[in-house]
Structures are given as C-alpha cells and as structure tokens.
C-alpha positions, 0 to 999 in steps of 0.5 A: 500500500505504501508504494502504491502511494509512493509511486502515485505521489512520484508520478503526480510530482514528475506530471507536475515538473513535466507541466511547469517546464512546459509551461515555462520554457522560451516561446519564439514568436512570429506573426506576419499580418495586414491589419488597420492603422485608424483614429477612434471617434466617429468623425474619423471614419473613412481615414483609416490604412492598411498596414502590415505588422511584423512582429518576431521574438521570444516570449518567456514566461516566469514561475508565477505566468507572467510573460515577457517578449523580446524581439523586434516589431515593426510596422509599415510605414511608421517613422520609429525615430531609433537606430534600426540596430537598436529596436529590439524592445522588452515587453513586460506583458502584465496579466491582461497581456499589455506592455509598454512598447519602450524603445531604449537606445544610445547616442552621443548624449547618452541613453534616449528612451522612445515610448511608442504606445502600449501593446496588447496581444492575447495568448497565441501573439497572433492578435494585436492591438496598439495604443499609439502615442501622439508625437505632436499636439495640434499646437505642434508641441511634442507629447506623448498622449493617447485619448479613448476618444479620439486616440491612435490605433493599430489593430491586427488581424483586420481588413477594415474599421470594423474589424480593427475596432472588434479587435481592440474591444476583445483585447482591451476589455479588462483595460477599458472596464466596460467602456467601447471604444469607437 
C-alpha cells in the first residue's frame, strides 16, 4: 500500500515538473499580418490604412505566468525615430497581456528612451492591438498622449474599421472596464 502511494505521489510530482517546464520554457514568436492603422471617434471614419505588422521574438514566461517578449516589431510605414540596430524592445506583458512598447537606445548624449504606445496581444501573439502615442499636439508641441476618444490605433488581424475596432474591444476589455471604444 505504501508504494502504491509512493509511486502515485512520484508520478503526480514528475506530471507536475513535466507541466511547469512546459509551461515555462522560451516561446519564439512570429506573426506576419495586414491589419488597420485608424483614429477612434466617429468623425474619423473613412481615414483609416492598411498596414502590415511584423512582429518576431521570444516570449518567456516566469514561475508565477507572467510573460515577457523580446524581439523586434515593426510596422509599415511608421517613422520609429531609433537606430534600426537598436529596436529590439522588452515587453513586460502584465496579466491582461499589455506592455509598454519602450524603445531604449544610445547616442552621443547618452541613453534616449522612445515610448511608442502600449501593446496588447492575447495568448497565441497572433492578435494585436496598439495604443499609439501622439508625437505632436495640434499646437505642434511634442507629447506623448493617447485619448479613448479620439486616440491612435493599430489593430491586427483586420481588413477594415470594423474589424480593427472588434479587435481592440476583445483585447482591451479588462483595460477599458466596460467602456467601447469607437
């Protein structure tokens, strides 16, 4: 009886560090898709793009499931003022699976930081939707805003407004706690 139980608990222990290993070993991360660079508000409608995302790293999880992808994204079309050389990001992916998409570089004055926006992707990194930060207020003085209102988004996979907008809401949900955005 004492064996039974042993080999039980043995075999319980190895599933469980066979689990644990699994679930935390280095993810590498591809996803190459069209989706819609838009404006939220209503009066905005007709003014979207298509563009195209590429979005290449690992993403590593911890003991306690939280994630953290490093790699490089790149977007068609965005002028990202960093070195092409230094635009690997580190992307501290909180519960709701949304980071900070921080670029940190070098140049002659020292270290420079670059805050695009704030990602949000779900499990499988094959949906994404970003929050784009303003560079420019209508005064042309240099910001960093984002407004559910009238803000900046890139949402992918998505052919149209629509779809970009359904995809924000799902991955935004917990973030705008009942709020939707337009």
């Amino acid at each position: 009886m004492k064996k039974k139980i042993g080999l039980s608990i043995l075999i319980i222990s190895i599933a469980f560090l066979a689990f644990t290993l699994i679930s935390i070993y280095p993810q590498t991360t591809h996803l190459h898709a069209q989706g819609i660079k838009y404006r939220l508000g209503e009066e905005h409608i007709g003014e979207e793009k298509s563009i195209a995302i590429d979005m290449n790293g690992t993403v590593y999880t911890s003991l306690t499931g939280n994630k953290r992808f490093v790699g490089t994204i790149t977007i068609e079309g965005e002028e990202i003022p960093v070195p092409e050389n230094q635009r690997q990001l580190e992307i501290n992916l909180g519960k709701d699976l949304s980071g900070i998409m921080l670029y940190q570089y070098n140049e002659d004055e020292g270290i420079i930081h670059f805050l695009y926006g704030t990602i949000f992707v779900n499990r499988s990194f094959r949906e994404v939707t970003i929050t784009v930060m303003d560079r420019y207020s209508a005064e042309g003085n240099q910001g960093g805003n984002w407004s559910g209102d009238d803000g900046l988004m890139i949402s992918v996979p998505a052919s149209d407004r629509a779809e970009a907008l359904r995809v924000s809401n799902h991955l935004m949900k917990d973030y705008l706690d009942g709020y939707i955005l337009h």
